[in-house]
DOZAMI-128909 format. One record per atom (N, C-alpha, C, CB): residue number from 1; residue in one letter; z, y, x. Coordinates in steps of 0.05 Angstrom, whole numbers, plus 5000, padded with zeros to 4 digits. Atoms other than C-alpha are relative to their C-alpha. Glycine has a CB too. Example, Ala and Ser with C-alpha at 12.3 -4.5 7.8 and 13.67 -1.06 7.14 Angstrom:
2
1,A,5000,4976,5018
1,A,5156,4910,5246
1,A,5000,5024,5018
1,A,5025,5001,4980
2,S,4999,4976,4984
2,S,5143,4979,5273
2,S,5014,5022,4985
2,S,4971,5009,5009
***
This chain:
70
1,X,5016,5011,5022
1,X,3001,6407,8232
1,X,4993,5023,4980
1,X,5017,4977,4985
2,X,5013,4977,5030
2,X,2957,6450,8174
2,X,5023,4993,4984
2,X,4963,4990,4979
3,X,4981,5014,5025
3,X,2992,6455,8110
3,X,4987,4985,4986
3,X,5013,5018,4978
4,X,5011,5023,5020
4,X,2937,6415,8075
4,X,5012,4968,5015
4,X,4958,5002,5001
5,X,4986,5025,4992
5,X,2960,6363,8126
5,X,5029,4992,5002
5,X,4993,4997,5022
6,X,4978,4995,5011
6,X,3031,6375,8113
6,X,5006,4991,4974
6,X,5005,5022,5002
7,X,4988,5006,5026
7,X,3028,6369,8041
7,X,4983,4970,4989
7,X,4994,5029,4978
8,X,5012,5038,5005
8,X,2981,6299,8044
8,X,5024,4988,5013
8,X,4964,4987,5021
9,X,4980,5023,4981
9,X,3033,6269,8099
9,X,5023,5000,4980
9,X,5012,5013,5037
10,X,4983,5010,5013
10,X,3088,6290,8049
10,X,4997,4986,4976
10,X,5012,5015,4996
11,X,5019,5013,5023
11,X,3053,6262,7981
11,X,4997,4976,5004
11,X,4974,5010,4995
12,X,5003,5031,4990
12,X,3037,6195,8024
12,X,5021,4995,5002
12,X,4986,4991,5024
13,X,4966,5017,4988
13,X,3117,6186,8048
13,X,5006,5007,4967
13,X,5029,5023,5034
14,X,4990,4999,5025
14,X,3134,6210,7972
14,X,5000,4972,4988
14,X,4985,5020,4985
15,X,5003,5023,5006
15,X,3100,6162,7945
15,X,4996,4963,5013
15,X,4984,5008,4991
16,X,5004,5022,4981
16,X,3106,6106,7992
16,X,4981,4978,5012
16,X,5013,4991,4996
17,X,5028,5016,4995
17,X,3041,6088,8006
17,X,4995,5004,5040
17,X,4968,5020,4975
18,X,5007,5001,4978
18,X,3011,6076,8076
18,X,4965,5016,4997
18,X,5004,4968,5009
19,X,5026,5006,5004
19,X,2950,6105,8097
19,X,4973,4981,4995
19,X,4999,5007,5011
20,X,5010,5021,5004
20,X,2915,6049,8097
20,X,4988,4986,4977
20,X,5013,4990,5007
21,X,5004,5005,5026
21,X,2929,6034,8021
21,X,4988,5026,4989
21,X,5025,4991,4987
22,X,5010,4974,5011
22,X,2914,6108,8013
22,X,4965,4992,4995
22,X,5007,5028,5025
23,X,5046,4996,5002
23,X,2831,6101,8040
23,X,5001,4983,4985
23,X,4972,4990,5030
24,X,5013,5019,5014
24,X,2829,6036,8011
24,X,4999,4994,4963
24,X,5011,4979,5015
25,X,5009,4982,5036
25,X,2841,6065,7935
25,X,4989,5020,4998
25,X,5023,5012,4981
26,X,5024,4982,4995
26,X,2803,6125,7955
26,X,4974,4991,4993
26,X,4999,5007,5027
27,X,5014,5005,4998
27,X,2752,6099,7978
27,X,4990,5014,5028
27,X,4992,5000,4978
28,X,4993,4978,4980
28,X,2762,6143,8040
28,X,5002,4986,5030
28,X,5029,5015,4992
29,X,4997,5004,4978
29,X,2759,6122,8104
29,X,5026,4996,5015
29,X,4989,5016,5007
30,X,4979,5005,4987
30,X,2827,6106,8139
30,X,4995,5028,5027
30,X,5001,4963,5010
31,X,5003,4987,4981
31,X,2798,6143,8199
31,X,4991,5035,4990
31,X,4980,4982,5016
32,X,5003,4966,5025
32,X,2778,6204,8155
32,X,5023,5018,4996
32,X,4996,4992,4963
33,X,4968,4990,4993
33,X,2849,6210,8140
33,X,5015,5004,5020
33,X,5015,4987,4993
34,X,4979,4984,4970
34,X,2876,6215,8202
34,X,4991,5022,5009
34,X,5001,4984,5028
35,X,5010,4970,4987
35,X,2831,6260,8226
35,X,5003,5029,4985
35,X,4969,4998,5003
36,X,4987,4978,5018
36,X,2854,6307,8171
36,X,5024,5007,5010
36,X,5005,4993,4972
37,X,4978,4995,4988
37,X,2926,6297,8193
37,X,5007,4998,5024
37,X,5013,4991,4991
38,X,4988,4984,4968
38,X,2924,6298,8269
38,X,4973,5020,5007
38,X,5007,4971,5034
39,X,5012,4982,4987
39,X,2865,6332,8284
39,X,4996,5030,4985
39,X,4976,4987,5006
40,X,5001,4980,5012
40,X,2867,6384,8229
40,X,4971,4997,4980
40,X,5003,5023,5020
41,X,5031,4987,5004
41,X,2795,6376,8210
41,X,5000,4999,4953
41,X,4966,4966,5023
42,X,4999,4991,5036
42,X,2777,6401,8124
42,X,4979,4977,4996
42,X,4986,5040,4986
43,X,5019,5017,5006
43,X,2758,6352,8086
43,X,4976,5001,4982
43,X,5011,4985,4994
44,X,5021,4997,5011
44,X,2696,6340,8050
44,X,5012,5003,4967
44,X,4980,4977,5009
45,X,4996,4995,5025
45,X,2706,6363,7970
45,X,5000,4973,4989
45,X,4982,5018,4988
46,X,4998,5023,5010
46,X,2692,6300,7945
46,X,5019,4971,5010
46,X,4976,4997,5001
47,X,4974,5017,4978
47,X,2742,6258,7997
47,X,5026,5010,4982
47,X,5004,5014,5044
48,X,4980,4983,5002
48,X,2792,6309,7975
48,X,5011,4991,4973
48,X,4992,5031,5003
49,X,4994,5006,5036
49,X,2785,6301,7895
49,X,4996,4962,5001
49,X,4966,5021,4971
50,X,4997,5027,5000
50,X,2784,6225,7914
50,X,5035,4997,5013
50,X,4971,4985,5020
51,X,4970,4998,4993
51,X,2851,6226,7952
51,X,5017,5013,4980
51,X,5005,5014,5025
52,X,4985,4987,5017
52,X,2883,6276,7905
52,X,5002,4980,4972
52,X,4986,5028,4997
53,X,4995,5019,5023
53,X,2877,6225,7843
53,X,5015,4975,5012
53,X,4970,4990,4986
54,X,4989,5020,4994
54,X,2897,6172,7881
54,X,5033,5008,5002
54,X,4987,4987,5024
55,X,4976,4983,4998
55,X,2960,6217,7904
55,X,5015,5015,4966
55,X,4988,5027,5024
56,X,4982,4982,5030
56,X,2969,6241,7823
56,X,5006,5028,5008
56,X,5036,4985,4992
57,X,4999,4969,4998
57,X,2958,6314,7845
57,X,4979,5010,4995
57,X,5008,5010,5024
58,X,5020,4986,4997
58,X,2905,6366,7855
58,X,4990,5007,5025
58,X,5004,5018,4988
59,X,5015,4986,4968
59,X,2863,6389,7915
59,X,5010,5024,5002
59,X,4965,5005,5004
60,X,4990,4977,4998
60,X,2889,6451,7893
60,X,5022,5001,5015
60,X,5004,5009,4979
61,X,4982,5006,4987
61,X,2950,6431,7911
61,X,5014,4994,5029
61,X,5001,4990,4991
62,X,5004,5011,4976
62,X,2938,6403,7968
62,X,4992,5025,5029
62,X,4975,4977,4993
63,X,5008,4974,4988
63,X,2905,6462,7997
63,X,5008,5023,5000
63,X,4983,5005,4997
64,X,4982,4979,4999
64,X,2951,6519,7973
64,X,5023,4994,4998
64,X,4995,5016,4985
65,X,4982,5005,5014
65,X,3007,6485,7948
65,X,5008,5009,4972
65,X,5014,5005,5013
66,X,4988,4985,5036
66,X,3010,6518,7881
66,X,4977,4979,4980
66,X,4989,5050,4994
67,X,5013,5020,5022
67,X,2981,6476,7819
67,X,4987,5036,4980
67,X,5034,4970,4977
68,X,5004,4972,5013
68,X,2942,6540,7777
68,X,5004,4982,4963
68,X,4959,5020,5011
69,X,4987,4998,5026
69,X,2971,6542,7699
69,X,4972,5004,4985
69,X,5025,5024,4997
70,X,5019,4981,5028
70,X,2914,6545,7648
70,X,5014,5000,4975
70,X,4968,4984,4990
***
């Protein structure tokens, strides 16, 4: 697995959501999401900063793991 898909799969079991509930507060596709976490594929910027609010994080985050300090 990527680490962007690593650190969504952990963020979804954190917070105990299903994918499912994930797309459907997104607004995201169910199938979108998976294909992030099994097939690897990057997601579109705007998917990303839609999942990441729903998740209470950053894309940043998501994609490097580090949150940047202003």
């Amino acid at each position: 697995m990527k680490p962007f898909a690593e650190r969504l799969y952990a963020e979804i079991s954190r917070q105990e959501l299903t994918i499912d509930k994930l797309a459907k507060k997104s607004g995201v596709s169910t199938w979108t999401i998976l294909s992030w976490m099994k097939d690897g594929k990057t997601p579109r910027v705007d998917n990303a900063v839609a999942v990441a609010m729903v998740l209470n994080t950053t894309c940043e985050y998501l994609v490097t793991g580090e949150d940047s300090k202003l």
